[in-house]
C-alpha positions as CSV (number, residue, x, y, z in Angstrom):
1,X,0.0,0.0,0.0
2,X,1.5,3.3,-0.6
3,X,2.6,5.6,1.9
4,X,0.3,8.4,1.7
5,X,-3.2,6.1,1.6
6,X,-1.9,4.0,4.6
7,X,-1.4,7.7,6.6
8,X,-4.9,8.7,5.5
9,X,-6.6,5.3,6.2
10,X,-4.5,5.4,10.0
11,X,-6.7,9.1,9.9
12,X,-10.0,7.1,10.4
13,X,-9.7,3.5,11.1
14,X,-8.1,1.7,13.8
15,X,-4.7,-0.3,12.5
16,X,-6.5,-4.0,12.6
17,X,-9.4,-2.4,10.7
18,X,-7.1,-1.1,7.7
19,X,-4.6,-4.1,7.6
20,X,-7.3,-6.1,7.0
21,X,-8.0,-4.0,3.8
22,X,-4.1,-4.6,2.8
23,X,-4.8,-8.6,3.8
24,X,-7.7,-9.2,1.7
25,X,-6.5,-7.7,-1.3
26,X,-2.4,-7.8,-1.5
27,X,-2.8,-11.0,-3.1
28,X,-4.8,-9.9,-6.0
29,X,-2.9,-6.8,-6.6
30,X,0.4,-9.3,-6.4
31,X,-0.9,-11.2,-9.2
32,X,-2.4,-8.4,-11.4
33,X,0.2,-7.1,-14.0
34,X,0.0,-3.3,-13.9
35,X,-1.8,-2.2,-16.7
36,X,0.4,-0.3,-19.7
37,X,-0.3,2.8,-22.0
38,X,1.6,4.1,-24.7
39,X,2.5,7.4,-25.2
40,X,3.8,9.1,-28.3
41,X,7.0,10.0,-27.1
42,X,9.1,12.0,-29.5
43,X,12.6,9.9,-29.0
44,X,14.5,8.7,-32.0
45,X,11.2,7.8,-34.1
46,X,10.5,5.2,-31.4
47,X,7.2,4.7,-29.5
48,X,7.9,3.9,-25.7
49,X,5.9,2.3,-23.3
50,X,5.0,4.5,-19.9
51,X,3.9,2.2,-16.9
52,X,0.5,3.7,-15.4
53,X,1.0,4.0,-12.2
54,X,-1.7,1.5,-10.1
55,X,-4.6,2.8,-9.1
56,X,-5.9,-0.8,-7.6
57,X,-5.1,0.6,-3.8
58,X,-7.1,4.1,-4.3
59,X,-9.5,2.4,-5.6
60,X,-10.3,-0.4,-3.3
61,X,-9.9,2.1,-0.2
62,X,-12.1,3.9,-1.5
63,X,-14.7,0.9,-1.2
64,X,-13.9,-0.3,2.0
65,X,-13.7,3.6,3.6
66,X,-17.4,4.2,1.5
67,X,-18.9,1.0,3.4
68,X,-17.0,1.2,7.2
69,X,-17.3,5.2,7.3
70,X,-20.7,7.0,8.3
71,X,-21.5,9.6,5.2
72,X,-19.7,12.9,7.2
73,X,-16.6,11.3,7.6
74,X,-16.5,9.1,4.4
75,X,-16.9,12.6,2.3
76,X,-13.8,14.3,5.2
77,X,-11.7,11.0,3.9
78,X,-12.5,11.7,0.2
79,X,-11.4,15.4,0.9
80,X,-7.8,14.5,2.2
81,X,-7.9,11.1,-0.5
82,X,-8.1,13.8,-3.4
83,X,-5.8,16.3,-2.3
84,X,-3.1,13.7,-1.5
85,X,-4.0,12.2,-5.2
86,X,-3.4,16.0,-6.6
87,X,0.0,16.4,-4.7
88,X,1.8,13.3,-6.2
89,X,0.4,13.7,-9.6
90,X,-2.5,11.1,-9.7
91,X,-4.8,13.2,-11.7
92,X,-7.5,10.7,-13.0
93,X,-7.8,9.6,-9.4
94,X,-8.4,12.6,-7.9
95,X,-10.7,13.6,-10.3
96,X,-12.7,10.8,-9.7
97,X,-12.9,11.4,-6.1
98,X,-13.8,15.0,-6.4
99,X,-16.6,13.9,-9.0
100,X,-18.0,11.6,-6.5
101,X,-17.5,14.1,-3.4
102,X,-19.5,16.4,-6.0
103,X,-22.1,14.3,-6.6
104,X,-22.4,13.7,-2.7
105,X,-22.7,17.1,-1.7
106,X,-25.4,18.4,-4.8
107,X,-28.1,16.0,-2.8
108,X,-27.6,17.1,0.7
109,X,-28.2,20.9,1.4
110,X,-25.7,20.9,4.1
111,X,-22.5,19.9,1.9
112,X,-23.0,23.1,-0.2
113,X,-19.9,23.9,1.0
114,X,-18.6,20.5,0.3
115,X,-19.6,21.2,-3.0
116,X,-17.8,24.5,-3.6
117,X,-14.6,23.3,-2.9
118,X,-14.9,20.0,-5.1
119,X,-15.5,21.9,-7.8
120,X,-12.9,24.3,-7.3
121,X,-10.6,21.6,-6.9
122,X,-11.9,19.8,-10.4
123,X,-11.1,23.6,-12.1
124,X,-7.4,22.7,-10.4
125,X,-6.9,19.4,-12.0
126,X,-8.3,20.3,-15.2
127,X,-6.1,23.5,-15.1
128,X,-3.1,20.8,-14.9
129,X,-3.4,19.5,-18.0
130,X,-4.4,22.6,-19.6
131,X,-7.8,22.4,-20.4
132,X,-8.3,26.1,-19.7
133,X,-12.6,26.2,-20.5
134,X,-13.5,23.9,-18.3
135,X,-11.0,24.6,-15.2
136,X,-12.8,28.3,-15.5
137,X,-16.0,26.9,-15.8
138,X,-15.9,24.6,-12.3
139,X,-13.8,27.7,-10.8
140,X,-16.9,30.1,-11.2
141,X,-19.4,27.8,-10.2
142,X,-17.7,27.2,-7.3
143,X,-17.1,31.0,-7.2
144,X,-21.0,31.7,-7.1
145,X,-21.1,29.0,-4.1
146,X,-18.6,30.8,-2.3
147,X,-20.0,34.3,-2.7
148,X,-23.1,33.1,-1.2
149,X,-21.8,31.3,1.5
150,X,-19.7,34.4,1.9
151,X,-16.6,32.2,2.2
152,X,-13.9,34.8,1.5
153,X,-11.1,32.0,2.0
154,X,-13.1,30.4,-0.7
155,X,-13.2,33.5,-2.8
156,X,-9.5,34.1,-2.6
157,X,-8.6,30.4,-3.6
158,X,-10.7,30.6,-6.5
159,X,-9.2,34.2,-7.0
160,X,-5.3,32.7,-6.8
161,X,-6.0,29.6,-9.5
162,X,-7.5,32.0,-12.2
163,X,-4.3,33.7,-11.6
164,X,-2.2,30.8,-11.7
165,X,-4.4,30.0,-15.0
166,X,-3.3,33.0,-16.5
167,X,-0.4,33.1,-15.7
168,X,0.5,29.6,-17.2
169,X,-1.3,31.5,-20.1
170,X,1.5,34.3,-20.0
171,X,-1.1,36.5,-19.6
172,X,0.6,38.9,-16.7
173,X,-1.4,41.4,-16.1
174,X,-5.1,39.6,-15.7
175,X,-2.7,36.9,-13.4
176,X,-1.5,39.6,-11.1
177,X,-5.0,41.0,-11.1
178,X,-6.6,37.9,-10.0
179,X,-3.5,37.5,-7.4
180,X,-4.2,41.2,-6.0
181,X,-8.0,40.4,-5.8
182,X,-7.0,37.0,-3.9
183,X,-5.2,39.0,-1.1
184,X,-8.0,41.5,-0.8
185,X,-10.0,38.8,0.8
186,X,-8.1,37.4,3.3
187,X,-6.9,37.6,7.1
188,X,-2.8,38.2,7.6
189,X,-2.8,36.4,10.5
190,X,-5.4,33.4,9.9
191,X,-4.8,32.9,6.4
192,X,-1.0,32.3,6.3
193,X,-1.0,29.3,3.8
194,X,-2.5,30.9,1.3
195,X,-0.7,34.0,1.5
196,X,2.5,32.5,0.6
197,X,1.3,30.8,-2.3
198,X,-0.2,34.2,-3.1
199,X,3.4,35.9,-2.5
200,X,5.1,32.7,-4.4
201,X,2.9,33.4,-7.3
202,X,3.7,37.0,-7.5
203,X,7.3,36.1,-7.3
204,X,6.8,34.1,-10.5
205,X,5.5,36.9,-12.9
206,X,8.1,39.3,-11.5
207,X,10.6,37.0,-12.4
208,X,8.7,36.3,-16.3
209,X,9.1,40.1,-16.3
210,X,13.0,40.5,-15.2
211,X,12.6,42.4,-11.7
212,X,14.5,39.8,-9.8
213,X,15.0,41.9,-6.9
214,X,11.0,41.8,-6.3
215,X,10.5,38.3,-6.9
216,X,13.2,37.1,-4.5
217,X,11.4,39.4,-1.3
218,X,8.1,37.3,-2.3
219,X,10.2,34.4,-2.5
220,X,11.8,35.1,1.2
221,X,8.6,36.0,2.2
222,X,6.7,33.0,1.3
223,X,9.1,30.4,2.4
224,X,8.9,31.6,6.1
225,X,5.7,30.5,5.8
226,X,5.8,27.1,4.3
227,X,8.9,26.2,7.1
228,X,6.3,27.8,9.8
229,X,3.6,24.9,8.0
230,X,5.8,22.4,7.4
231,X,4.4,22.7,4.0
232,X,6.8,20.1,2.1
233,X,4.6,20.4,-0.8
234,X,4.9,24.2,-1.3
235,X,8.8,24.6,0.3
236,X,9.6,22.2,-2.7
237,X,7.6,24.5,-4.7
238,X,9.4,27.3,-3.8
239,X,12.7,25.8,-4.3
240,X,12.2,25.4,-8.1
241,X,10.8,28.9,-8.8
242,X,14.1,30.6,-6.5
243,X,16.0,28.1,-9.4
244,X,13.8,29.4,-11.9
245,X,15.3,33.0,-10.9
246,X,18.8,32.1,-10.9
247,X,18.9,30.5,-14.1
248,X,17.0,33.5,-15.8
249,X,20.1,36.0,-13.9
250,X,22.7,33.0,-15.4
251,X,23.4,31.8,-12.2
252,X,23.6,28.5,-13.2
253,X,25.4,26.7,-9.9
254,X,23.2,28.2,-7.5
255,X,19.8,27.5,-9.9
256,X,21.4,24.0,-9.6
257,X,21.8,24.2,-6.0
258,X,17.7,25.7,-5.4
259,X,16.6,22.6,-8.0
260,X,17.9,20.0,-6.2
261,X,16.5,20.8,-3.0
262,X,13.6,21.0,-4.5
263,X,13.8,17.6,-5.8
264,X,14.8,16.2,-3.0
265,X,12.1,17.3,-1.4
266,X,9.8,15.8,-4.7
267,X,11.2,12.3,-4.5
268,X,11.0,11.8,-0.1
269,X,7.2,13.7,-0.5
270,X,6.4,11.3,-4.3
271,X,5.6,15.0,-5.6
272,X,5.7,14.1,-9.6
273,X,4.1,17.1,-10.5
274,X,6.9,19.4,-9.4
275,X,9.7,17.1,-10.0
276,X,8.6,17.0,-13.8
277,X,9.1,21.2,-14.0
278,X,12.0,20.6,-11.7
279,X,13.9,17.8,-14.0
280,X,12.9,20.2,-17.3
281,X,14.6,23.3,-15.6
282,X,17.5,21.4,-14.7
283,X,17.9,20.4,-18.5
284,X,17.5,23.8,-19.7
285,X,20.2,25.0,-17.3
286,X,23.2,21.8,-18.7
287,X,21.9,23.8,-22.1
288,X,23.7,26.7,-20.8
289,X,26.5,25.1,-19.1
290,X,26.7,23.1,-22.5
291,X,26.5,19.2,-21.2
292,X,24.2,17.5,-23.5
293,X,24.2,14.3,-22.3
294,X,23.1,15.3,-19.2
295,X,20.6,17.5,-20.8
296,X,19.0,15.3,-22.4
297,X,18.8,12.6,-19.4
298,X,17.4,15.2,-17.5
299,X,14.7,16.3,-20.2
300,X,14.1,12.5,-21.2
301,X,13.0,12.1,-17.3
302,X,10.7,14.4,-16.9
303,X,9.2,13.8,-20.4
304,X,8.5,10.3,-19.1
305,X,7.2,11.6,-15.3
306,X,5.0,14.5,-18.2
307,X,3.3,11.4,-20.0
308,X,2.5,9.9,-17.0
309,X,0.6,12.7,-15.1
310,X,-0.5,13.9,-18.2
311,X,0.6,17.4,-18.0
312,X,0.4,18.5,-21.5
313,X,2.3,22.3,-20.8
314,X,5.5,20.5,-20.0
315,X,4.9,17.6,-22.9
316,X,4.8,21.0,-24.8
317,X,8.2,22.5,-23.1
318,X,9.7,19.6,-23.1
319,X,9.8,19.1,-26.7
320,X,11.0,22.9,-27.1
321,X,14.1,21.8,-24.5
322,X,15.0,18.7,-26.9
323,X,15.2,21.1,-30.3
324,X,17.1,23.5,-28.2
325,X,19.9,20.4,-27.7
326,X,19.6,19.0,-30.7
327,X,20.0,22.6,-32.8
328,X,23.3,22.7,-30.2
329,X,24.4,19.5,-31.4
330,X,23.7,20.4,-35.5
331,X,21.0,18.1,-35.8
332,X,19.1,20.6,-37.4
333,X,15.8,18.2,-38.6
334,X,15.5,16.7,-35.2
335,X,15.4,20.4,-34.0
336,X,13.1,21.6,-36.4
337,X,10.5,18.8,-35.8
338,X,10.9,19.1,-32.0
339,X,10.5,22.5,-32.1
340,X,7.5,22.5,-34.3
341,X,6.0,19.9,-32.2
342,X,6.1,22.2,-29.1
343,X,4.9,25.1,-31.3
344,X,1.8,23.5,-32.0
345,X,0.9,22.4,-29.0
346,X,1.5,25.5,-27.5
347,X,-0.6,27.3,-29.9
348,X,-3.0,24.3,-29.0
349,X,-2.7,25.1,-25.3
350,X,-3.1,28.9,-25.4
351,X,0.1,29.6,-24.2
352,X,1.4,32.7,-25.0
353,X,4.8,32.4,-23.1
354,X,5.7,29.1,-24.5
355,X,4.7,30.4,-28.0
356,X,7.1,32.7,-27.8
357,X,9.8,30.8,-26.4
358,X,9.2,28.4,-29.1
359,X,8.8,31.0,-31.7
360,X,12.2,32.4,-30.7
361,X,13.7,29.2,-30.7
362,X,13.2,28.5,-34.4
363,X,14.0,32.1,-35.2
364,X,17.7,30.8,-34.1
365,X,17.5,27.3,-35.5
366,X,16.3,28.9,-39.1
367,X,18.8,31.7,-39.0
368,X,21.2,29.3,-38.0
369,X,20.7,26.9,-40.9
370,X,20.2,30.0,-43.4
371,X,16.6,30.0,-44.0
372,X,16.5,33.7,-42.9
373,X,12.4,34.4,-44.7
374,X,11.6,31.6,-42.3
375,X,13.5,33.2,-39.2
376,X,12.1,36.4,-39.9
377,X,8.3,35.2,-40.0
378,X,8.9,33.6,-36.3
379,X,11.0,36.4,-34.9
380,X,7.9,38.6,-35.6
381,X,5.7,35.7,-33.3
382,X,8.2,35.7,-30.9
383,X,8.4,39.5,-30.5
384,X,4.5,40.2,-30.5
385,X,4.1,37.5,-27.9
386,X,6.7,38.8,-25.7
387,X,5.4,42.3,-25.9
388,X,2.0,40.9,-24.6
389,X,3.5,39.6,-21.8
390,X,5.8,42.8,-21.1
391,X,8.9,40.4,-21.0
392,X,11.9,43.2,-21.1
393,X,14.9,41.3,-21.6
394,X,12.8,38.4,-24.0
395,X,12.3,41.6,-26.3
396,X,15.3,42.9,-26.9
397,X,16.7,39.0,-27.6
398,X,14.3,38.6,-30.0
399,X,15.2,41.8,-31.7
400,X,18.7,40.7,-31.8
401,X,18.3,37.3,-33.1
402,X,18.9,38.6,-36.2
């Protein structure tokens, strides 16, 4: 049984009660083959074969909590079920649980609230693989719950995702709006959690937009609050935006340094959904120190970790990353098609950062290879995207690129 169910089931049953669970069904999920998916993973024309990770144990905890629990406390162990699901990347789990908590709480009028924050937490997951429509759609449903429950916490989280929505959108001004609005609702002293993520998050778009100074006081600021919570989750978190930082400055050891902490933190805590950024940023940053090889280990495992949480923005990011190596090494095509690849889905994805980034990218592979008509045609999509986003110093390298 995994780690994090057999803490949530020693929440609400007594030890004998949940080790019978692991008794009556260890043998069948001993002699079950895990089940297999493929994925399409762009890696020397090969498919490869990602391992789904089991979802046996969720499942039949699920059962035996739904049948042993009275209703209150069988929706408070679906609650912690989905957010622990959330945290290590388990997406279709969690979303199943927050369906079913959903559907619980529309037939009883005293789980409105119950209600509110299952849907805000399906706009979350659906956020993660960005399917932007309906994330927003759950988000202001659950919204218009909160307003009328006059749930300000409620209000502000559903504030601080549209921001982080936009912001994974590139979209820095409605993001910072949204983060603003967040803070307006809540209580310095009661509503610490949140107002770190709030402060991380503004750290992030004033590090998209060059003023490194700012983001790092958000930075500081936040991770006095996640040690004060023992928040592993968002301390790991932190770590890989403060490496984010670093490498945008070119401070490539200590971006290293903030990265592996992080991941550290990711592999003890099974966080898969930060190690994947973690692992990609940590390719980038070999890019610039110009060690392929470990470039491309470091890309190739968080493409894998991407396929299996499906989190299409870094599928998308990580392809750019590969035709960023392979236009270092001269393998022009690979490059092209890579980069291509991460183009389209980008432009799929509504993601103006990583359409420039993309865009820029080939503007160097074409003017590289001499096909300057091409290079110009993608410096002029690089440069309008950047200038949405107000990204200084991604400017002025685009207008240089040639």
């Amino acid at each position: 049984m995994p780690d994090f169910l057999e803490r949530i089931l020693s929440l609400f049953f007594k030890e004998d009660e949940y080790r019978e669970l692991i008794k009556k069904y260890q043998f069948y999920l001993n002699s079950t083959p895990e089940p297999k998916v493929s994925s399409l993973k762009f890696s020397n024309g090969k498919k490869q074969k990602i391992v789904e990770v089991n979802r046996s144990w969720i499942d039949f905890s699920i059962t035996f909590a739904k049948n042993n629990l009275p209703q209150k406390k069988f929706v408070e162990f679906l609650f912690y079920l989905g957010e622990s699901a959330v945290s290590i990347g388990e997406l279709n789990a969690a979303q199943d649980v927050y369906l079913m908590l959903k559907q619980i709480s529309e037939k009883n009028a005293a789980f409105e609230n119950i209600a509110a924050y299952s849907m805000l937490a399906l706009g979350d997951i659906y956020s993660r693989q960005a399917l932007w429509q309906m994330s927003e759609d759950y988000i202001f449903k659950a919204n218009k719950l909160f307003s009328k429950q006059k749930d300000l916490k409620g209000c502000a989280r559903c504030e601080n995702l549209l921001g982080t929505i936009y912001g994974d959108k590139g979209n820095i001004l409605r993001a910072k709006n949204h983060f603003e609005k967040s803070l307006s609702f809540l209580n310095p002293t009661k509503d610490i959690g949140l107002i770190g993520m709030l402060e991380m998050n503004l750290g992030i778009l004033c590090n998209i937009q060059n003023n490194y100074d700012l983001a790092y006081t958000y930075f500081q600021r936040a991770v006095l609050k996640f040690e004060k919570l023992n928040d592993f989750r968002r301390i790991a978190e932190l770590k890989h935006n403060l490496g984010m930082m670093f490498s945008h400055k070119g401070e490539y050891q200590m971006a290293i340094k903030e990265f592996d902490a992080g991941i550290l933190i990711c592999l003890n805590k099974g966080l898969k959904p930060i190690l994947v950024l973690s692992y990609l940023s940590k390719a980038f940053v070999y890019i610039q120190l110009n060690d392929y090889s470990l470039a491309r280990a470091y890309a190739d495992n968080s493409l894998k970790l991407s396929f299996l949480i499906n989190d299409r923005l870094s599928i998308a990011d990580n392809y750019k990353i590969k035709g960023i190596i392979e236009r270092n090494l001269n393998n022009y095509q690979d490059a092209e098609d890579y980069l291509l690849t991460s183009l389209r889905l980008n432009t799929e994805l509504d993601n103006i950062m990583n359409i420039a980034e993309s865009a820029f990218e080939l503007t160097l592979l074409y003017n590289e290879i001499g096909k300057t008509k091409k290079a110009k045609v993608y410096q002029k999509m690089a440069l309008d995207n950047f200038k949405a986003m107000d990204a200084v110093e991604m400017i002025k390298k685009a207008q240089e690129a040639l």
